[in-house]
N, C-alpha and C positions, 0 to 999 in steps of 0.2 A: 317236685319229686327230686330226689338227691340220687346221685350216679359217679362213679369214679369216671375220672376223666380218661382214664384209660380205655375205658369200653365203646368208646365212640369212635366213629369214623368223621373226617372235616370237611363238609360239606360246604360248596361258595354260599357266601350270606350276601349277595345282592350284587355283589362287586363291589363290598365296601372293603377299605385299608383297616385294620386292625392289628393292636401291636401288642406284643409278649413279652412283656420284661426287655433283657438285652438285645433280641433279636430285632433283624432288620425288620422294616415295615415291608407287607405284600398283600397283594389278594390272596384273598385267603384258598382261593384254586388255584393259587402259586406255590405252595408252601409243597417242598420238597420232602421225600422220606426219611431223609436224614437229619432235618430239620425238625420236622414231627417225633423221630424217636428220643433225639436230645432233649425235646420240651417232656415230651414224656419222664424217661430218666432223670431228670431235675425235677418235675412233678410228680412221682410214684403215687402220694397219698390224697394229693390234690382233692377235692371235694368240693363241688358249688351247687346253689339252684339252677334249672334249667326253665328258665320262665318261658310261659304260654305266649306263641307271637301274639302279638296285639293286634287287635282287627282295625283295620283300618276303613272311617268312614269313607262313603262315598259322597264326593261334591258335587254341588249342584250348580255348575261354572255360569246358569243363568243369571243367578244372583249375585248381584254387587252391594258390599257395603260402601255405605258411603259416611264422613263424620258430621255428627249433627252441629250445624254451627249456629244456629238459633238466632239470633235477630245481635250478636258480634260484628267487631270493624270487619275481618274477616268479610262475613257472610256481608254487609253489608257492600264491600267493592267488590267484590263477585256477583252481586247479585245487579251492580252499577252496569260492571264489566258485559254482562250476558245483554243486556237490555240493554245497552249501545251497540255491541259488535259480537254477540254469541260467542264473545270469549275470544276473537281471535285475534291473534296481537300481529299480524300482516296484513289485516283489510286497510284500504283506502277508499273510502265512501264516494260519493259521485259530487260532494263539496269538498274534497279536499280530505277531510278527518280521518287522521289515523289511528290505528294499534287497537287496541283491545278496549282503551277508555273513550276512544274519536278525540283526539287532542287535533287543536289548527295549531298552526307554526307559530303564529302570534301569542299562542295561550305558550308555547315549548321554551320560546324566547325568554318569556317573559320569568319560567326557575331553570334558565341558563341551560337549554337546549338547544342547538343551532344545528346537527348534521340528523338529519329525518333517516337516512339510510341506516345510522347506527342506531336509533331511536325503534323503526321498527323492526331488528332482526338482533333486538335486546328485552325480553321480557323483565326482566332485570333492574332493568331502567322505565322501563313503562308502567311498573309498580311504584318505582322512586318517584317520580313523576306523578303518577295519584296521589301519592301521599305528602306530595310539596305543594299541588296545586290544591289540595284539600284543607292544609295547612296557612293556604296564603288568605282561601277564601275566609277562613274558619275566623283569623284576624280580621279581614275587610269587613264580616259580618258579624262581629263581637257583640256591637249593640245590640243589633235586632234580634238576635238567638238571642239574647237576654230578655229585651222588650216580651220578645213573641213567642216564646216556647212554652207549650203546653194552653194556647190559646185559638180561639177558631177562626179565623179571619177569610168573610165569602164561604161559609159553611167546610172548609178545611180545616182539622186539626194540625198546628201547624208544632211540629220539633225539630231538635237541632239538626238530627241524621235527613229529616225531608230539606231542610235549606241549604243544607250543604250538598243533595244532592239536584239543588234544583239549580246552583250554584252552576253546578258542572255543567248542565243544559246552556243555563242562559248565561252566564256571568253572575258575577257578586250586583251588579250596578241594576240588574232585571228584577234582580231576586227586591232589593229594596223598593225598589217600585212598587212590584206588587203587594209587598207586606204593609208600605205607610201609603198605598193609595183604598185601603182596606180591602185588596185582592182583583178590584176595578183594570187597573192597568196590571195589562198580561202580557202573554210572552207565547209565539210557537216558534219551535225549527224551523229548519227547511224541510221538514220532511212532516209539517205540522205537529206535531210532538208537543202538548202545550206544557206548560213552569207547572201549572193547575196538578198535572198528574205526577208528574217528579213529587212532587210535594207530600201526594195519596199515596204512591205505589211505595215511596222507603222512608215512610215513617216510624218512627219507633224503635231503629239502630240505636246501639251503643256508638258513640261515636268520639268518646270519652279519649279514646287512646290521639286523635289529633289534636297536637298541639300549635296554638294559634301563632302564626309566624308570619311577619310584616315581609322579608325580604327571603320566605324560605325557597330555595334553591335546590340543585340536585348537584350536590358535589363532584367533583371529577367523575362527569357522564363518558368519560371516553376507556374509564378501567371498569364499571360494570358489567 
């Protein structure tokens, strides 16, 4: 519906700032009468729509979206991450294993970690750190992710994303064991946790994005 803008009175629009040509910015239940008559008088013939507010849905804050990350590197160390430590990158397990992946010191050392304090009150770095030690295993297990991927070894389907994550469990040196003893020689935690399920539970990741790396590292761990 069209209306001269003269015939209105100006009502606050929510407390929002809205601006007028030259004049200063205000809430709009700031705007003085002499202010109002000037826009006027510069405006006489003015003319606009007066569009209909817009309804505004109601949310339903129960509901969370979340992004689908489907069987990606992503989803695949999130899914590592939750099923060693529920995601939390300050637990210390009752052997020792920290952050978010359970990394030991020995495993830290070994892509140039040495200060654990900064290690676990850096997610930052405990992500670098997946992805070096992922890296390093991905190399140490070239052959056999070649040999064995996409084959059943002990009624396991055995791929790249389950040895690499069976990698993280036991070491790269378990994992071979089990693959050339035809799955005979196995592997559990401490917490009995056996190689057998690492193998079942994340098979089938993309795991394409780790690049195989002899001496991969975690670059200046101390500016992360």
């Amino acid at each position: 519906m069209k209306k001269r803008i003269a015939k209105f009175s100006v009502l606050p629009v929510l407390g929002a700032s809205i601006f007028i040509y030259g004049f200063s910015t205000k809430k709009a239940n700031d705007f003085s009468d002499a202010v109002l008559n000037e826009f006027l008088a510069v405006n006489e013939e003015l003319v606009y729509d007066v569009p209909a507010a817009p309804e505004v849905p109601v949310m339903d804050h129960s509901l969370r979206a979340y992004p689908e990350l489907g069987k990606s590197y992503v989803a695949f160390k999130e899914a590592l991450g939750f099923k060693e430590s529920g995601g939390d990158y300050k637990v210390i397990n009752d052997f020792g294993y920290m952050g978010k992946y359970q990394f030991g010191r020995g495993t830290l050392k070994l892509i140039g970690i040495r200060d654990t304090n900064l290690f676990l009150n850096s997610p930052e770095l405990q992500e670098a750190a997946f992805y070096a030690n992922a890296a390093r295993n991905k190399w140490i297990l070239r052959r056999d992710i070649e040999r064995f991927t996409n084959k059943v070894v002990n009624g396991i389907n055995i791929t790249e994303s389950g040895i690499l994550a069976a990698a993280h469990l036991a070491g790269p040196g378990n994992v071979k064991k089990f693959l050339r003893s035809n799955g005979t020689n196995s592997f559990n935690d401490g917490f009995g946790t056996s190689i057998k399920h690492y193998f079942k539970k994340f098979e089938g990741y993309d795991t394409s994005f780790v690049v195989p790396d002899r001496s991969a590292k975690v670059s200046n761990p101390s500016v992360l």
